[in-house]
C-alpha positions in Angstrom: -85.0 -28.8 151.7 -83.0 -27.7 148.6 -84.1 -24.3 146.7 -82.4 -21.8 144.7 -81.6 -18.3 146.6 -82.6 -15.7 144.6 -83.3 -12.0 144.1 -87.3 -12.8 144.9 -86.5 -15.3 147.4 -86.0 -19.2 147.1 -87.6 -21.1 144.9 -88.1 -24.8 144.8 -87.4 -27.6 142.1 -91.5 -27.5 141.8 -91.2 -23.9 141.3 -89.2 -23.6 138.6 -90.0 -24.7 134.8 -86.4 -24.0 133.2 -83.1 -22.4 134.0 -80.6 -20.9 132.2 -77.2 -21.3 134.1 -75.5 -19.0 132.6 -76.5 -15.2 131.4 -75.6 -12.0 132.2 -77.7 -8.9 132.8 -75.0 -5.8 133.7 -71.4 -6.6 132.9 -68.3 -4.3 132.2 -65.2 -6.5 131.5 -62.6 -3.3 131.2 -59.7 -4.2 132.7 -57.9 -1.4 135.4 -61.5 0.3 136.4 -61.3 3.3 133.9 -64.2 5.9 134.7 -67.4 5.0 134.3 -66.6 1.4 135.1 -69.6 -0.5 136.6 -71.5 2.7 136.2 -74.9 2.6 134.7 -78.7 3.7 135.7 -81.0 0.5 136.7 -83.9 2.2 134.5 -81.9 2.0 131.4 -81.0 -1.5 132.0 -84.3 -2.8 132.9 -85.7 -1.0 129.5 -83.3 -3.0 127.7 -83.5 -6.4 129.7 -86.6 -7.1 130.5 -88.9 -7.5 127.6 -86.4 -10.3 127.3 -87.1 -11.8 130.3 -90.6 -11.8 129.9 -90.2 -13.4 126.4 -88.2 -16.1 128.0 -91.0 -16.3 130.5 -93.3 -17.6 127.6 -90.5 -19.8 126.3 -91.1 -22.1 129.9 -88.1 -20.5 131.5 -88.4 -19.1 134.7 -85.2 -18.6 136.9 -81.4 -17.7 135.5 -78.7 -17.5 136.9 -76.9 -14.4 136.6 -72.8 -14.7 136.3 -71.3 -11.8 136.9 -68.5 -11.7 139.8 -66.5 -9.3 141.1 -63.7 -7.8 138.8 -66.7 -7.8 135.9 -68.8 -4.5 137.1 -71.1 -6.2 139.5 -73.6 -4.5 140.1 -76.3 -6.7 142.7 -78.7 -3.4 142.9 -79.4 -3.0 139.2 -80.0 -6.9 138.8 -82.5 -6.6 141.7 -84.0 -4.2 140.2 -84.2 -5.8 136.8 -85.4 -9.0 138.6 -88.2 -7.1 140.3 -89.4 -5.5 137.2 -89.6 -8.4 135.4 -91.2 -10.5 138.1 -88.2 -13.1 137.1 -85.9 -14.5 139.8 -82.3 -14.7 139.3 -79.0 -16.2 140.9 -76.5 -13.8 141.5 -72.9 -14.3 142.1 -70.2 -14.0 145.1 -66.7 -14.3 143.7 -63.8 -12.8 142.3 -62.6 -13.1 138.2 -59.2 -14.0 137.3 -56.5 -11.7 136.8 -55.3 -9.0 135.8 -59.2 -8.3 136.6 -59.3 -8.8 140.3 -59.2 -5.7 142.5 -56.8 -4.3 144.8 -58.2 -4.8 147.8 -58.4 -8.7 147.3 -55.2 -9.3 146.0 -54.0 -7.5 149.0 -56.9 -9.9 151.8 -55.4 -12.8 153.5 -57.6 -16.2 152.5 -59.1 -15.9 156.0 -60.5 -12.4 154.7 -61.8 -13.3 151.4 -63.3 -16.5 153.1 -65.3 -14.2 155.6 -66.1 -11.9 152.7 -67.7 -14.7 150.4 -69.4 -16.2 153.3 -71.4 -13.0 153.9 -72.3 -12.5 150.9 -74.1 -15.9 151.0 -75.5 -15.7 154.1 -76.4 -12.3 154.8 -76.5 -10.4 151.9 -74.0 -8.7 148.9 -73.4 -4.8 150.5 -77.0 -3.2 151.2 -79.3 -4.7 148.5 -80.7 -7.8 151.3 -79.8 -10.2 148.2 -77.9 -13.2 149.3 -75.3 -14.5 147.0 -76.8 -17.9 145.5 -72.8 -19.1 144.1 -69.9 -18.6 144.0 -68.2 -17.6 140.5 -64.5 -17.8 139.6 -62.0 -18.1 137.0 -58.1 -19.1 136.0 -55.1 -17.8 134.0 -55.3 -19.9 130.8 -51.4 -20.8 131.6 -52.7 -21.8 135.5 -54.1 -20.7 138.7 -51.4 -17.8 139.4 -50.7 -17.3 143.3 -53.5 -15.1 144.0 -55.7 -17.2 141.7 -55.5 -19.7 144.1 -55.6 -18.0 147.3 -59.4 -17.1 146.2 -60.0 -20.9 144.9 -59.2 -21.9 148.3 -61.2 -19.6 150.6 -64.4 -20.1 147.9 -63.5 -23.8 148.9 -64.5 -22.8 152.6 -66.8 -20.7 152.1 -69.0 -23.4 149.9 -68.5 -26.0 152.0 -69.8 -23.7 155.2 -72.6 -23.1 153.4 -73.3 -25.6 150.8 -72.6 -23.4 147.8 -71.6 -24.2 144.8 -68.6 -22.9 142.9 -68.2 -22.5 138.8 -65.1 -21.1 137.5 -64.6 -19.5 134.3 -61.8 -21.9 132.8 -60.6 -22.6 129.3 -58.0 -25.4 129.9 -59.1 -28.9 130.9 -55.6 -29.2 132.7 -56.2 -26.0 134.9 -60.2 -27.2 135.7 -58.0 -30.8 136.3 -55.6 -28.7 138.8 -58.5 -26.9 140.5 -60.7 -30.0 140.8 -57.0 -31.4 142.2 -57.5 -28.0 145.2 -61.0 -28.4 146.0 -60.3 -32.3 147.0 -57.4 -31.2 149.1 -59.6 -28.3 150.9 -62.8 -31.2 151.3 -65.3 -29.9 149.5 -67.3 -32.2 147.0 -66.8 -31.9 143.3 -70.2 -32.9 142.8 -70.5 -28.7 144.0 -67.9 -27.5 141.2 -69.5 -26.4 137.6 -66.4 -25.9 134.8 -67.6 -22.8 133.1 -67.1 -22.4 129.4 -66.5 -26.5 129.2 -66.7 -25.9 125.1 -63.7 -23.8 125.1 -61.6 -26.9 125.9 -61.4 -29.3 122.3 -60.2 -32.0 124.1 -62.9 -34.3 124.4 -60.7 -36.5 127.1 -60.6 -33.8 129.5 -63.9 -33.6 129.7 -64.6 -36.8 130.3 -61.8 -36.8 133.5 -63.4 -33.8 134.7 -67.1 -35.4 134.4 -65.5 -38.6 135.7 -64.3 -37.3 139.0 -67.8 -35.3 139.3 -67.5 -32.0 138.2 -70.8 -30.4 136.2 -70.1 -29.9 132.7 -71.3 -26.4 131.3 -71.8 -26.0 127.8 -72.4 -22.1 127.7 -71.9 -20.2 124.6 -74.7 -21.6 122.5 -76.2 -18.7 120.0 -72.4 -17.6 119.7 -69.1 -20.2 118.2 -68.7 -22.8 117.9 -71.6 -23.8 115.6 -74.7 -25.4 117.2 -73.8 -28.1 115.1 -71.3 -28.5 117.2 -72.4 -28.0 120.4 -75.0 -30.7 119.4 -71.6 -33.1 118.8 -70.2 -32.0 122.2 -73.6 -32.7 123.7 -74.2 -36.1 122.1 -70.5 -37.6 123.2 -71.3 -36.6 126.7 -74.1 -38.1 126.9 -73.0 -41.3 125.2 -70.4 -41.6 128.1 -73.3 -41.7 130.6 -72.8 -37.9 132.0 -76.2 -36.6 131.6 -76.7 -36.3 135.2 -73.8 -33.6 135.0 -74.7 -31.5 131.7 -76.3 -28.5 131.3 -76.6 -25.4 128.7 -77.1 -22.5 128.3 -75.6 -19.1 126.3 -73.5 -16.4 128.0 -75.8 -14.0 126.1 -77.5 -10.8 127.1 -76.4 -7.7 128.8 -76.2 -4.0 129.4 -72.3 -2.7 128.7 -72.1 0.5 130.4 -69.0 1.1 128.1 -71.4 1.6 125.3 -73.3 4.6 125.0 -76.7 2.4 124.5 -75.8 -0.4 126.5 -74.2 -2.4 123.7 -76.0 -4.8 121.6 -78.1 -7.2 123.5 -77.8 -10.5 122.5 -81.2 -12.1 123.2 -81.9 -14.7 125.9 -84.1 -16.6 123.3 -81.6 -18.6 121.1 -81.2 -21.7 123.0 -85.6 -22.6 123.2 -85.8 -20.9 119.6 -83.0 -22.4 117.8 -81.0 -25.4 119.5 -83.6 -26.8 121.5 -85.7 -27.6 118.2 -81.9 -29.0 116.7 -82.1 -31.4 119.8 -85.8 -32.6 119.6 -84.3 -33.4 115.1 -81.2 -35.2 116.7 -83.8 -37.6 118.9 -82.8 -36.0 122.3 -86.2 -34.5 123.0 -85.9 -37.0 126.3 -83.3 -34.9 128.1 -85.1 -31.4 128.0 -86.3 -32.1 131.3 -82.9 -33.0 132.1 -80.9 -30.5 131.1 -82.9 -27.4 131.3 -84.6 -27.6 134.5 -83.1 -30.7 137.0 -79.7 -30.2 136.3 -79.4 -26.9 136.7 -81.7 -27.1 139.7 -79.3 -29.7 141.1 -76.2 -28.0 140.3 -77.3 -24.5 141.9 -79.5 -25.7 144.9 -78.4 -24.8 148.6 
């Protein structure tokens, strides 16, 4: 049976209502690890986080997944803990961001290590929290996958097809996500089981449609933030016209506690997309692919 791994456990499509595929909870995106990187006290986040969840509890959505990889702060512990305050399950992350933010230690690990590494993650549990990665998350250069880049694309490709993971990369270009689609066939694994991350950022239309075309799920991601929702309404619409709805979902990149801010930053609340673009939909005559979009999808796209 397919389910969602979790921070409270798997959940099945019948047990969840709506999912938001991409949010963050604790992220620090300093490059070079200055002091008080990843740093930060779980009680401070969860007095900042969940009131939000619980909100977004009464909105119909029940499960998110959370996209912060390695490179980005990850911290599995405080999300747990956030989770189990808010009685709200979320997807964590395996995976390494792009450069110059990945670590040492991986640019340094042969594929065979990083491969191991991942895998563990997703079947035993990330360090000592005994929370099992639900993804994998990556990213690429803007100008390509660099060496090391690539290295990590292609033990993630092991990893998720050992244990029927999916992988999402954080990727701007539609020829790089063309280029990484173009690894992932040559390492076997499905593209069915790779999300492109960020899919708005890219304003070639056409590329989309190749990357849809050949599979891949189609993440439109920064809604509450630019482009307009005007425009993410547009991007939505021509997708859908092509026949990709299967392959769609949304969602906001929104939240989360900064430990390079005193206060945790400024929260950006996980509300926008049921209080302000879902209603935009429902005007546009797309009330239809709610169900769709913001709970099958992301079910399907996420599910082990």
């Amino acid at each position: 049976m397919s389910a969602l791994v979790t921070t409270l456990g798997e959940r099945t499509l019948e047990e969840v209502q709506g999912i938001l595929p991409h949010e963050h909870v604790f992220t620090d995106t300093r490059q070079g690890e200055p002091p008080g990187f990843g740093q930060g006290n779980s009680e401070d986040v969860e007095k900042l986080v969940v009131p939000w969840l619980q909100k977004l509890q009464k909105q119909g959505i029940n499960c998110m997944v959370e996209c912060t990889p390695i490179g980005c702060g990850r911290r599995v512990d405080i999300m747990k803990a956030v989770s189990e305050a808010a009685g709200f399950p979320l997807v964590v992350a395996t995976g390494i961001y792009r450069e110059p933010w990945i670590p040492q230690w991986a640019v340094d690990a042969s594929g065979a290590k990083l491969y191991e590494w991942m895998k563990k993650e997703l079947t035993v549990g990330i360090e000592d929290t005994g929370v099992r990665a639900g993804w994998i998350k990556l990213s690429a250069g803007d100008d390509g996958l660099t060496a090391v880049e690539e290295k990590i694309l292609r033990a993630a490709a092991r990893a998720a097809k050992e244990c029927s993971a999916t992988i999402g990369s954080h990727t701007i270009r539609g020829e790089v996500v063309l280029r990484q689609l173009d690894i992932l066939e040559e390492e076997g694994v499905p593209l069915d089981r790779f999300i492109w991350i960020h899919t708005q950022a890219e304003s070639n239309q056409e590329f989309h449609m190749q990357a849809a075309g050949r599979g891949a799920w189609l993440e439109f991601d920064g809604i509450g933030g630019s482009p307009a929702d005007e425009d993410y309404l547009g991007l939505l619409q021509s997708a859908l016209d092509a026949g990709f709805g299967q392959q769609i979902m949304l969602s906001q990149d929104r939240g989360w506690y900064d430990p390079a801010h005193p206060d945790g930053s400024t929260f950006k609340p996980y509300t926008y997309l049921m209080d302000s673009f879902v209603p935009l939909m429902r005007e546009a005559g797309l009330a239809g692919w709610e169900e769709q979009l913001l709970r099958i999808n992301p079910f399907r796209a996420f599910a082990r």
